[in-house]
N, C-alpha and C positions, 0 to 999 in steps of 0.2 A: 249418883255420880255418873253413872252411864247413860241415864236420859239425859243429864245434860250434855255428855260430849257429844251423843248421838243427835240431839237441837243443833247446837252449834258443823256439826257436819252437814246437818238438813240446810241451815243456813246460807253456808260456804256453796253447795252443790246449788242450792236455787240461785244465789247473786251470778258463780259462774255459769251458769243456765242463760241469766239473764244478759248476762255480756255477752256471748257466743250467739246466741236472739239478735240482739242488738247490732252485734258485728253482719251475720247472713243478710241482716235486711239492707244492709247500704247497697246501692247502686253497685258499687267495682265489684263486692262480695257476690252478688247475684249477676252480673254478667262471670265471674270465675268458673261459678256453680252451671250456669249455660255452657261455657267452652269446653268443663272437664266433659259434663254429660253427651255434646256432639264429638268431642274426640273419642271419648270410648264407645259411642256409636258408631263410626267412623271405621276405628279399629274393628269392631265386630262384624260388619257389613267386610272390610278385607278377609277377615278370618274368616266366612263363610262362604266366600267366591272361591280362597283355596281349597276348602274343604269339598266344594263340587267339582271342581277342575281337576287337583290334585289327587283327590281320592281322603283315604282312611291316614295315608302315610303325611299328608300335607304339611309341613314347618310352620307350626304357628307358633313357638314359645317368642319366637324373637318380635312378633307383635305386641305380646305383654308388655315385654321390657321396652320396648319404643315408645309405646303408649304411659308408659312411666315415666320415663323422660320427657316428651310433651308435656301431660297434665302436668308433671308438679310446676313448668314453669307456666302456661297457657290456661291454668287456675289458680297456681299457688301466689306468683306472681301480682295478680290483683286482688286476693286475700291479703297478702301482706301490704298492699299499699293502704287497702282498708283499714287493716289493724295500725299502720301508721298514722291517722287520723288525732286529731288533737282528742282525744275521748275525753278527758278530764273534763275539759269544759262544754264537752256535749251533753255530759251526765251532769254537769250542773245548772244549764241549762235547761235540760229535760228533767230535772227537782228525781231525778235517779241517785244521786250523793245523799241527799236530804231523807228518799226514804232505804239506802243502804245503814242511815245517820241511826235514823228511828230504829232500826232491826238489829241492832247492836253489831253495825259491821263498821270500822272503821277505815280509813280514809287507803291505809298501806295495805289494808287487804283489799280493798276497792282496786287497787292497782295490782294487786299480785289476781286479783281473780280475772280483769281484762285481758291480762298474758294469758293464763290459762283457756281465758275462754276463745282467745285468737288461736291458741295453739290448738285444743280441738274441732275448732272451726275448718282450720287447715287439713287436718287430719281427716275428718268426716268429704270433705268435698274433692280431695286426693284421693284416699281410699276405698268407698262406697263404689266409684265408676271402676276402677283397678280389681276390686272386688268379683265384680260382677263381672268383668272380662273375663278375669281368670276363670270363674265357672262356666262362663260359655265355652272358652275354647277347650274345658278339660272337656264338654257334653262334648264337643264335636270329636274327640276323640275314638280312635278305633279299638285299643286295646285299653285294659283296666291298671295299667304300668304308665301308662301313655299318660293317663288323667289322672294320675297320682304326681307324673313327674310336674305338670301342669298347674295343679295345684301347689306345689309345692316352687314354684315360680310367682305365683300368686300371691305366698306368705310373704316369699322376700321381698317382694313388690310393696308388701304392707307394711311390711319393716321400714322401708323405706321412706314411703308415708309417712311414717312415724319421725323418725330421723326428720323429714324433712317440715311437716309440722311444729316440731319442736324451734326448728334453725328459723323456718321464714316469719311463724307467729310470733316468736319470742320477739326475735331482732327488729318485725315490725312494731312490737307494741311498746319497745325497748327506743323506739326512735320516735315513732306519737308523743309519749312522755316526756322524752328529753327534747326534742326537733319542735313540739307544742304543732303553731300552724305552721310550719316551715318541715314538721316530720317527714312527708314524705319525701320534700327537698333530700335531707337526711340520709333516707332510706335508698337511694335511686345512688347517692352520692357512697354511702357506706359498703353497696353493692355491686354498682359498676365502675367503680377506680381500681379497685383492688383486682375487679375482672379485668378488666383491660391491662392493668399493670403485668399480672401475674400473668396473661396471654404473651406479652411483648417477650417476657423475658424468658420463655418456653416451661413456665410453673404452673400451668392449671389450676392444678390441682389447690393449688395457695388460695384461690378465690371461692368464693363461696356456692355458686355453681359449679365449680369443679370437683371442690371437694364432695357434693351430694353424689354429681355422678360417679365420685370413685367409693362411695359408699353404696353405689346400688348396683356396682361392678364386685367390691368386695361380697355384699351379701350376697348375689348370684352365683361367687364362686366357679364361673364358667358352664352354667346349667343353661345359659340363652339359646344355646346353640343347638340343641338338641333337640329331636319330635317333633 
């Protein structure tokens, strides 16, 4: 009984393998994956001009948290229009349905493993540059407090990632499916009405870029400002 659940696990992890695969290689997914990589290069090249200018005391947490707010949108952004993509009938075309057919995966987990695989797609291409920021600027740090609070900037950064993985991959691959070829129509539409609406009427926080940033405002807990 346990080999088999453990098969059918092996299964699940290789089909969402293969969708998350399939999502990186598209065009928008790999320009996302270029823009997070030059902006958290970007940000590191600032972070170490302070650090020779400034010295050992230089403020760099609040380049973490800036550099989180660009990336998720200046890569999460064209992840999610990718994940938006009619997939269904790219996978049927690409005979990817046929041999999910053969491999005992059916059609609703065919779509539940797309989301998942958009969602860590988002996740890995947010995260990884956010990652590595965060340990650079804890290296450049002067004291062993300094690069603990640093890292610790770093995590919530990743929290955030997370969170925002979850919101952009889901709701993109949530509008592919239902939007078909008109998804990202969809996506642009489900994303920025509600921004603009909720802008006008001085609610933010109501749209769905607002709400990320007051979720990577709550995880930070007011820690930006510091070191």
């Amino acid at each position: 009984m346990a080999s088999i659940r453990e098969a059918g696990l092996g299964r699940t992890r290789a089909v969402v393998a293969l969708c998350r695969g399939r999502l990186l290689g598209s065009r928008a997914a790999r320009v996302g994956q270029t823009l997070a990589m030059l902006c958290a290069a970007g940000f590191a090249a600032a972070a170490l001009t302070l650090r020779f200018s400034d010295g050992a005391d230089a403020a760099l947490d609040g380049l973490t948290v800036t550099a989180a707010h660009w990336i998720a949108w200046i890569a999460g952004a064209p992840l999610a229009f990718a994940a938006a993509e009619d997939h269904g009938a790219r996978d049927r075309r690409d005979g990817v349905e046929a041999l999910a057919a053969a491999r005992g995966i059916s059609p609703t987990a065919l779509d539940s493993a797309r989301v998942l695989g958009a969602m860590s797609a988002v996740g890995w291409t947010l995260g990884a540059p956010l990652a590595a920021l965060a340990i650079f600027t804890a290296a450049l740090s002067g004291r062993g407090s300094v690069a603990l609070h640093r890292l610790g900037i770093g995590l919530a950064t990743l929290a955030f990632a997370g969170v925002a993985a979850v919101t952009l991959g889901g709701i993109g691959s949530v509008c592919g499916r239902v939007g078909r070829a008109r998804g990202r129509w969809l996506l642009a539409a489900v994303v920025l009405g509600p921004w603009v609406l909720a802008d006008l009427a001085g609610r933010g926080a109501w749209s769905i870029p607002g709400a990320l940033g007051a979720v990577l405002d709550f995880l930070l807990g007011g820690r930006g400002g510091s070191g």
